[in-house]
PAZAPA-4460 file (N, C-alpha, C; in steps of 0.05 Angstrom, whole numbers, plus 32768, in hexadecimal, padded with zeros to 4 digits):
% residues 138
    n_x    n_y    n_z   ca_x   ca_y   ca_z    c_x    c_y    c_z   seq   type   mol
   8011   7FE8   8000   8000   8000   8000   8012   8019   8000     1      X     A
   8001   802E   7FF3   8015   8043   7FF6   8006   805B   800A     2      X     A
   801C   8070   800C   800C   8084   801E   7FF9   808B   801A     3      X     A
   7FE7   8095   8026   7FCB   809E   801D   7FB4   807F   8018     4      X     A
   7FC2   8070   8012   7FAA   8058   800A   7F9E   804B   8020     5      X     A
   7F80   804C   8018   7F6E   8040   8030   7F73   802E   8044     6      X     A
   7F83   8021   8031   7F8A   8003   8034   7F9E   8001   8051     7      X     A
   7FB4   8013   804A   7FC0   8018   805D   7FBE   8018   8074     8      X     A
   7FAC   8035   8087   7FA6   802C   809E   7F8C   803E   809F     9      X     A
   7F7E   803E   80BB   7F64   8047   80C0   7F72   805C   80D7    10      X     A
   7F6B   8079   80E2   7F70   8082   80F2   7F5B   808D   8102    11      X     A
   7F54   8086   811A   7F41   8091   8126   7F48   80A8   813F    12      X     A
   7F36   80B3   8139   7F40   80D8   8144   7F28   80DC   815F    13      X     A
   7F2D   80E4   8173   7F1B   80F4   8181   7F1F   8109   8191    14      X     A
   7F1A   811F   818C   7F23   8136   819D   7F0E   8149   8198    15      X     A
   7F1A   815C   81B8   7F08   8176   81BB   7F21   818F   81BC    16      X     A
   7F19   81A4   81AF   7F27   81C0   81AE   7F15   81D7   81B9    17      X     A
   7F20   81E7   81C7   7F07   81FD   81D8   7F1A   820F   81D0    18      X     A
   7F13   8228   81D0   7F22   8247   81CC   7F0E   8261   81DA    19      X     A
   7F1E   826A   81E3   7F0D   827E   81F3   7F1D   8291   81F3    20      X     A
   7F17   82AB   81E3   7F22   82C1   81D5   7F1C   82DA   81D7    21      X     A
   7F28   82EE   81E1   7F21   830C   81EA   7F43   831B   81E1    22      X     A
   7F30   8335   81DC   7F4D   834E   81CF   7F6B   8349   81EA    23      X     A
   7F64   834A   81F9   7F80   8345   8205   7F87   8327   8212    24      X     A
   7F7B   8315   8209   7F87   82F7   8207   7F72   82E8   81FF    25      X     A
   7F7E   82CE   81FF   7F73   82B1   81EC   7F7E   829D   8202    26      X     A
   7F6E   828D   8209   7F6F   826D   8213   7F68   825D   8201    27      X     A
   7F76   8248   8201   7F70   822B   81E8   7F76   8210   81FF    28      X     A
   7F61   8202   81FD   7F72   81E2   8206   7F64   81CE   81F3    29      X     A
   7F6D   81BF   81F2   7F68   819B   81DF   7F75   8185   81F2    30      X     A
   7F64   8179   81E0   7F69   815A   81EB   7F64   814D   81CE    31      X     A
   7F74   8131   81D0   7F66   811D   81B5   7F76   8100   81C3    32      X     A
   7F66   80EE   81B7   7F76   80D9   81AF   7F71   80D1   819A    33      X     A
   7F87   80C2   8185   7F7F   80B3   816C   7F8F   80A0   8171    34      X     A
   7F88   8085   8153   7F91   8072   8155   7F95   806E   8135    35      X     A
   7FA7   8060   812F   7FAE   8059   8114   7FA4   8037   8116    36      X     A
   7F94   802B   810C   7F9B   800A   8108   7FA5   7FFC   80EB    37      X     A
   7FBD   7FFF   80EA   7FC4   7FF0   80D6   7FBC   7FD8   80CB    38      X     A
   7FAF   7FD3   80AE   7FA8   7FBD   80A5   7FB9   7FB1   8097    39      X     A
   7FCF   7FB5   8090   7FDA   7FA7   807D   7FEF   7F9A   8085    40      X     A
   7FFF   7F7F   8081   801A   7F75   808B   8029   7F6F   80A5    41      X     A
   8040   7F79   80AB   8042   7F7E   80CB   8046   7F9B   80D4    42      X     A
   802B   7FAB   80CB   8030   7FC9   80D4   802D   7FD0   80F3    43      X     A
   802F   7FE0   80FC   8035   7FEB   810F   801C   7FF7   811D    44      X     A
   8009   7FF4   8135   7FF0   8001   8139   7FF9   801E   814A    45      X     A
   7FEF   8030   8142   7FFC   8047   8157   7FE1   8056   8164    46      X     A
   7FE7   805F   8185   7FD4   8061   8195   7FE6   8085   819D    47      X     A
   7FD1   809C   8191   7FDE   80B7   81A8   7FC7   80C7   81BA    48      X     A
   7FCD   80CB   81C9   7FCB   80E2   81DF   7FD2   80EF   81E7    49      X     A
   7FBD   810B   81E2   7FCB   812C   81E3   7FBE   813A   81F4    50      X     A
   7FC9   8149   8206   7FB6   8163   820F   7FCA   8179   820C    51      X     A
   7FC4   818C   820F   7FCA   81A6   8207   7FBD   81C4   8212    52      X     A
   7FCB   81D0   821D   7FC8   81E6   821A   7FD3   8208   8218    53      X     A
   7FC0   8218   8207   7FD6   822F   8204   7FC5   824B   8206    54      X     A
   7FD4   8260   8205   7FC8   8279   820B   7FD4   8293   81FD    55      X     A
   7FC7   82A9   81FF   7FD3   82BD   81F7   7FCE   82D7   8209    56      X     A
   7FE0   82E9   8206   7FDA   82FD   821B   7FEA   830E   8212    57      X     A
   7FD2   8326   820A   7FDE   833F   81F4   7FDE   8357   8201    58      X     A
   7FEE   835B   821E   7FF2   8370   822E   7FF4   8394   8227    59      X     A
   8003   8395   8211   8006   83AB   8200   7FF8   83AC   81DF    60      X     A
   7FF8   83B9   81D6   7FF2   83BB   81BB   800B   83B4   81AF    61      X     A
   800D   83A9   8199   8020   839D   8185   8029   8383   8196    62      X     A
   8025   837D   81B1   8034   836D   81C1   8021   8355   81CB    63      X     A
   802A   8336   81C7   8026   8322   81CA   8036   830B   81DD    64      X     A
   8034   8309   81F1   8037   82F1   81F9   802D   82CE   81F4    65      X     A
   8039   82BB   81FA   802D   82A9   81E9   8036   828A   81F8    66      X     A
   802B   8279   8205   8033   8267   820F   8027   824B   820B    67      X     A
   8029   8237   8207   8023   8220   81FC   8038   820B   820E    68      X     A
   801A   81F4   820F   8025   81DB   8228   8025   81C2   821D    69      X     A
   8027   81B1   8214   8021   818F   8208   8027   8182   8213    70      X     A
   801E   8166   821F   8020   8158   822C   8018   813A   8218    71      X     A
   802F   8129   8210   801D   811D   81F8   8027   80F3   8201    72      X     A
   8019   80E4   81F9   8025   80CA   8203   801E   80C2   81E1    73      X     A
   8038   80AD   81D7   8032   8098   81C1   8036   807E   81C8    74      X     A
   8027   806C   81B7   8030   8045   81BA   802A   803C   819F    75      X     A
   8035   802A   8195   803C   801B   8189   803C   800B   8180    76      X     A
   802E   7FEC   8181   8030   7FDA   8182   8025   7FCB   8167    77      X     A
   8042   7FB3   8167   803F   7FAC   814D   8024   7F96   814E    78      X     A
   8027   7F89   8133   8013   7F78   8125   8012   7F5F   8133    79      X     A
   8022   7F58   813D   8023   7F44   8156   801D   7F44   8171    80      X     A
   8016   7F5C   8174   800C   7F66   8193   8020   7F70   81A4    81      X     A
   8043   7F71   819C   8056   7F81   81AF   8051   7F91   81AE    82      X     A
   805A   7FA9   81C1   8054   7FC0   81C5   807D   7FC5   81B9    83      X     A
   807F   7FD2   81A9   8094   7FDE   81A4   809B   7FF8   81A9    84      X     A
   8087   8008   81AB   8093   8024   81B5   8080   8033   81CA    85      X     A
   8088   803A   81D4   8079   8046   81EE   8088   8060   81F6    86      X     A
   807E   8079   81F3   8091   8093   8201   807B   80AA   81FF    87      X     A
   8080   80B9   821A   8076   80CF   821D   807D   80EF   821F    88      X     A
   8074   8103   821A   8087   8118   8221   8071   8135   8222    89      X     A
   8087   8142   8229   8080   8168   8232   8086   8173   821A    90      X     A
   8072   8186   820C   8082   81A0   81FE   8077   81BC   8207    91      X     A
   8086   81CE   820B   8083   81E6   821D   808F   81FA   8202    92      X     A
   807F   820C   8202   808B   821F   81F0   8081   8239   81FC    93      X     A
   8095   824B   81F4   8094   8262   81FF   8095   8281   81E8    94      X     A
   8083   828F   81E9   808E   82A5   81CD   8082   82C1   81D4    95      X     A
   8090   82D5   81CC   808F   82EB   81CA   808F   82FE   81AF    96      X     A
   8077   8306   81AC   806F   8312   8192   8070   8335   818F    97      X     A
   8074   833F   8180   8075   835B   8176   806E   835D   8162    98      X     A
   805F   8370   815D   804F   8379   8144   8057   8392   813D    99      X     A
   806F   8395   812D   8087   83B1   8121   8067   83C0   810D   100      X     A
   805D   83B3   80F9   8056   83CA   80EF   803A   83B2   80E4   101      X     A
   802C   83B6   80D3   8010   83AB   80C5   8022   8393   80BD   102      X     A
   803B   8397   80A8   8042   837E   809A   805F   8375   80AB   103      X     A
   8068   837B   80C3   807A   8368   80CB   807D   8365   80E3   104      X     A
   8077   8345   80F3   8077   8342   8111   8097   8333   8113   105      X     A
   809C   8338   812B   80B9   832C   8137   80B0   831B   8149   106      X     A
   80B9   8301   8146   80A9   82E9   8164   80C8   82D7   816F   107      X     A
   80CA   82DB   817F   80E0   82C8   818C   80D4   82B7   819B   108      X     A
   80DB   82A5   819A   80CF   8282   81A9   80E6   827B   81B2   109      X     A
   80E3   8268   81C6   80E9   8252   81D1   80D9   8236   81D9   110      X     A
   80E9   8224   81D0   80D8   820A   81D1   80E7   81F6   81DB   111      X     A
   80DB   81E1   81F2   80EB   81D2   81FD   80D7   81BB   8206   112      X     A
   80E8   81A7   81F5   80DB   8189   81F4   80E8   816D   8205   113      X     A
   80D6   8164   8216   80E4   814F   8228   80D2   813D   8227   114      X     A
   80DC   8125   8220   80DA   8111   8208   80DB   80F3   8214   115      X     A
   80D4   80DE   8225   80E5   80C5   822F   80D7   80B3   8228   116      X     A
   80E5   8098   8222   80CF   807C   8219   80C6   8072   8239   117      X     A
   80C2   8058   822C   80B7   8048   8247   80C5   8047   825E   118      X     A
   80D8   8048   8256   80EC   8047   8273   80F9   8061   827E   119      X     A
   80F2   8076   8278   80FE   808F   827F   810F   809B   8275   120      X     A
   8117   808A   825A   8138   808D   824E   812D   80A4   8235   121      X     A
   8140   80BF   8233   8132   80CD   8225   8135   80C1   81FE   122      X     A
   812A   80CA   81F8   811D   80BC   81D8   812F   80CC   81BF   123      X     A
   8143   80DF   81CD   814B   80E8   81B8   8143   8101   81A5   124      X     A
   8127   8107   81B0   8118   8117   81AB   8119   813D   81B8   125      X     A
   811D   8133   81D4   8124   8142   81E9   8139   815C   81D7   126      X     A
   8126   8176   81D9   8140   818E   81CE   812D   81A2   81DC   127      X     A
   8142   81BF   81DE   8136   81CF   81E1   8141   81E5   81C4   128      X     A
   8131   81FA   81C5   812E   8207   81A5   8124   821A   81AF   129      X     A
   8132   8238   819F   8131   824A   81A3   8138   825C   8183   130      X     A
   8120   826B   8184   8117   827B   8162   8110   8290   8160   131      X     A
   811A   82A3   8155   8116   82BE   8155   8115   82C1   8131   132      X     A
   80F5   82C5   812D   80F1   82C0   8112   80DA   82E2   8109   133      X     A
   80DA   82ED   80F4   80D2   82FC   80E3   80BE   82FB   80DD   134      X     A
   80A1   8300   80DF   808B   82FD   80CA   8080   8314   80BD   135      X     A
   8081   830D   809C   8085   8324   808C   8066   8320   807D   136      X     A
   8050   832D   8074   803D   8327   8070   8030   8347   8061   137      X     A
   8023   8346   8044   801A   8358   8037   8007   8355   802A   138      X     A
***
């Protein structure tokens, strides 16, 4: 089977998203779980769980604060019933926004991800990241 083909796998999705929004901030939280069930060969079944949440808080004019929480678990398990992968983790991000003029904002982030499998051993995943990026828009 190739990507995209039916055949491949089935994914089942369930989640809720709330937003609650006013001129000087925004609350957001979610939740979901989905599931992939692989039909074909010895594919892989994958099981995730997410919650989340983030906010905004626009203290000044042109000025944005911005914070975001994830809390997410994945599993694994192959076509024979092992469980092959099991790991959970944190992503925390942090950002600060400026609005220079109509067509250009300045946003610096920070993002820091902690990452471990079943046993506590980190996954390799685990970074922290930090971005000071341009948005140019006309």
């Amino acid at each position: 089977a190739t990507i995209g083909d039916s055949k491949e796998y089935d994914r089942t999705f369930y989640g809720i998203h709330a937003v609650y929004n006013q001129p000087e901030f925004l609350v957001a939280a979610q939740y979901f779980e989905a599931k992939d069930d692989v039909r074909i060969g010895t594919g892989t079944d994958s099981e995730y769980k997410l919650w989340s949440i983030n906010g905004e808080y626009r203290p000044f004019t042109d000025w944005t604060l911005i914070g975001r929480y994830d809390d997410y678990k994945k599993e694994d398990t192959t076509a024979a019933g092992a469980t092959t992968l099991k790991y959970e983790g944190t992503k925390k991000i942090a950002a600060l926004a400026y609005k220079y003029n109509k067509n250009v904002t300045f946003i610096g982030t920070a993002k820091y991800v902690d990452e471990k499998d079943k046993n506590g051993i980190d996954t390799g995943a685990s970074k922290d990241v930090y971005m000071l990026t341009t948005e140019l828009k006309w």
